[in-house]
C-alpha positions as CSV (number, residue, x, y, z in Angstrom):
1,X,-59.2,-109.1,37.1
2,X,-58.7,-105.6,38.2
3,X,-58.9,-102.3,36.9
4,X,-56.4,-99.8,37.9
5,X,-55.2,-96.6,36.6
6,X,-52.8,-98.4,33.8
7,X,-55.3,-100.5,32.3
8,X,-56.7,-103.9,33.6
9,X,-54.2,-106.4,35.9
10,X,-54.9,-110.1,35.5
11,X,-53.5,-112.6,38.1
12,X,-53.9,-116.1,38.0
13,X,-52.3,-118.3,40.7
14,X,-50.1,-121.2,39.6
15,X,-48.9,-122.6,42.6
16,X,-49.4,-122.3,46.4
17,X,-46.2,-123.5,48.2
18,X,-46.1,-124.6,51.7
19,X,-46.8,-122.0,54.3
20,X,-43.9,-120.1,56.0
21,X,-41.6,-122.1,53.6
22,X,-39.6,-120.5,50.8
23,X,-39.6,-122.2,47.5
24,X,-36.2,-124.1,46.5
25,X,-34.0,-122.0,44.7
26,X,-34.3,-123.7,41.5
27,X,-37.7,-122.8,40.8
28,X,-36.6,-119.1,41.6
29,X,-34.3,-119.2,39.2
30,X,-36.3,-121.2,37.0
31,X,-38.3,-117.8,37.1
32,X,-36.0,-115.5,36.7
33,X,-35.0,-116.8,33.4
34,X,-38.6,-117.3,32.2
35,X,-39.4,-114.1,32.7
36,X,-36.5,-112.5,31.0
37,X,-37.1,-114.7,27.8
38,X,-39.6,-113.0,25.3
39,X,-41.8,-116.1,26.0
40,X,-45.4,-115.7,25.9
41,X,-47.3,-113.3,27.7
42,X,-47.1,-112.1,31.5
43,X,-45.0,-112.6,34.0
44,X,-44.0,-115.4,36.9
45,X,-44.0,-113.6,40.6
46,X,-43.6,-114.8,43.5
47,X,-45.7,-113.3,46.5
48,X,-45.5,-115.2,50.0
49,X,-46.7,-118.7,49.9
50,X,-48.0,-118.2,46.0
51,X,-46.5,-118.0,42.4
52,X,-48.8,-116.2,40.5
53,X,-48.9,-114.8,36.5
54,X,-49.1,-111.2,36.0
55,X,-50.4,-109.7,33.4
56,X,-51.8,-105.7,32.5
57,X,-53.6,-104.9,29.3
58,X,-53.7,-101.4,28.6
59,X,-56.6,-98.9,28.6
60,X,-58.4,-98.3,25.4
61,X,-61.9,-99.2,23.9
62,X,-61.1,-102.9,23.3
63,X,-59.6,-103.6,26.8
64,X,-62.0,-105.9,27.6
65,X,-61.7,-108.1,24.6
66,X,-57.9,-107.4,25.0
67,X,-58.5,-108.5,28.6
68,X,-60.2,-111.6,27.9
69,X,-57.8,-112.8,25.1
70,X,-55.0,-111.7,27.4
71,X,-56.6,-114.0,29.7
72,X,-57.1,-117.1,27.8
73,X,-53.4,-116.9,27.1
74,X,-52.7,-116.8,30.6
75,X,-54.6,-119.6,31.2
76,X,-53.0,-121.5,28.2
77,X,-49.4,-120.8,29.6
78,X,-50.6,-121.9,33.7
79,X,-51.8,-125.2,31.7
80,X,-48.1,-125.7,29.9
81,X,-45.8,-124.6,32.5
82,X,-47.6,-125.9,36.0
83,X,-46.0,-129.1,35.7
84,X,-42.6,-127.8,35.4
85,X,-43.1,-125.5,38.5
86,X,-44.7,-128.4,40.3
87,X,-41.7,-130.5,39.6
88,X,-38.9,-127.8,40.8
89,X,-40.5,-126.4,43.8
């Protein structure tokens, strides 16, 4: 978790691919799409070696406990679609 300017920014990693090796093309795509669907909250990006889910939550007096619900989505979503990233990188 970190605080910036815009509100809090969550990252959780999902996957660490092999180093100085670009993941396949299908799971790009794969993440493309997922992240242009409505579907739950954050979003997939890739950064090096790592896909990770992004997430901000927005300033305000209940940031925190937007924060940590935010969070325990995220963490809920990692859980249901780790296995499909696993299987297309």
């Amino acid at each position: 978790m970190t605080v910036t300017p815009s509100g809090v920014l969550l990252r959780i990693p999902v996957i660490r691919g092999y180093p100085g090796e670009p993941f396949r093309e299908r799971l790009t795509t794969y993440l493309e799409e997922r992240n242009a669907s409505p579907k739950g909250p954050g979003t997939l990006v890739v950064e090096g070696d790592m896909v990770w889910c992004v997430c901000e939550v927005a300033p305000g007096k209940d940031s925190r406990d937007n924060a940590a619900l935010t969070a325990s989505a995220l963490v809920a979503q990692v859980e249901r679609l780790g296995p499909k990233i696993l299987n297309l990188r």
